[in-house]
N, C-alpha and C positions, 0 to 999 in steps of 0.2 A: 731612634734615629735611623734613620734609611742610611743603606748599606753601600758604598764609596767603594767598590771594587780599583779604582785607581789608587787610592793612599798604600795600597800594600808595593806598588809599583815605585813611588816616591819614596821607600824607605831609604833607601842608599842616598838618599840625596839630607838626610840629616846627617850623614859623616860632619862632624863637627870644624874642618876646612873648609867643603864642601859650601857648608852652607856656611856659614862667617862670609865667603867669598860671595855668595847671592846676595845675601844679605848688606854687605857692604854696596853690590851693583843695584839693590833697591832702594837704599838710603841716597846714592846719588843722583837715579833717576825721581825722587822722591824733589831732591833739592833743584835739581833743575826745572821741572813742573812750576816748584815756588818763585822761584826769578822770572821763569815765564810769564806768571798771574802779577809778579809785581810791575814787571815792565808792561804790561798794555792798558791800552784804554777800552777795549772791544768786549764785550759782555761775553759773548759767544766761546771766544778765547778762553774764558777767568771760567768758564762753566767748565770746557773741555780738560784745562788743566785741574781745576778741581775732581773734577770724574777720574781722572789720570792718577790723584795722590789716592784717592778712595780705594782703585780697584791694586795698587801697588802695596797700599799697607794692610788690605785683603791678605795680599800675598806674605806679607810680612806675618801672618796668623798661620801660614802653613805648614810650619814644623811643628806648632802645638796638634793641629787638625790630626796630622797622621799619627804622631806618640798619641793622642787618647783613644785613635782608632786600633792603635794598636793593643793599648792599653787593656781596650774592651771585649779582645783576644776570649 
């Protein structure tokens, strides 16, 4: 696996506060996206907010990313 010089930068950010509190601001930006796609009729819209939930719950895999880059120490 190629070498992620930035996850050694992101460690403080698994402080387990820290991140519950992201995590919680992902989950709601997650739910509003869904209201978004439920409320329209516009294709374009229901693609963007899908693209939105995809690249959020990306993010939501990034406390595993860094502990195994860590890991790999």
């Amino acid at each position: 696996m190629k070498e992620k010089p930035w996850l050694k930068r992101l460690v403080p950010m698994t402080n387990q506060m820290l991140w519950e509190a992201f995590d919680d601001m992902l989950n709601y930006s997650i739910e509003l996206q869904r209201k978004q796609m439920e409320q329209t009729d516009n294709a374009v819209e229901i693609y963007r907010a899908q693209g939105s939930i995809q690249s959020l719950k990306r993010l939501k895999l990034l406390k595993e990313e860094i502990q195994n880059a860590q890991a790999q120490k």
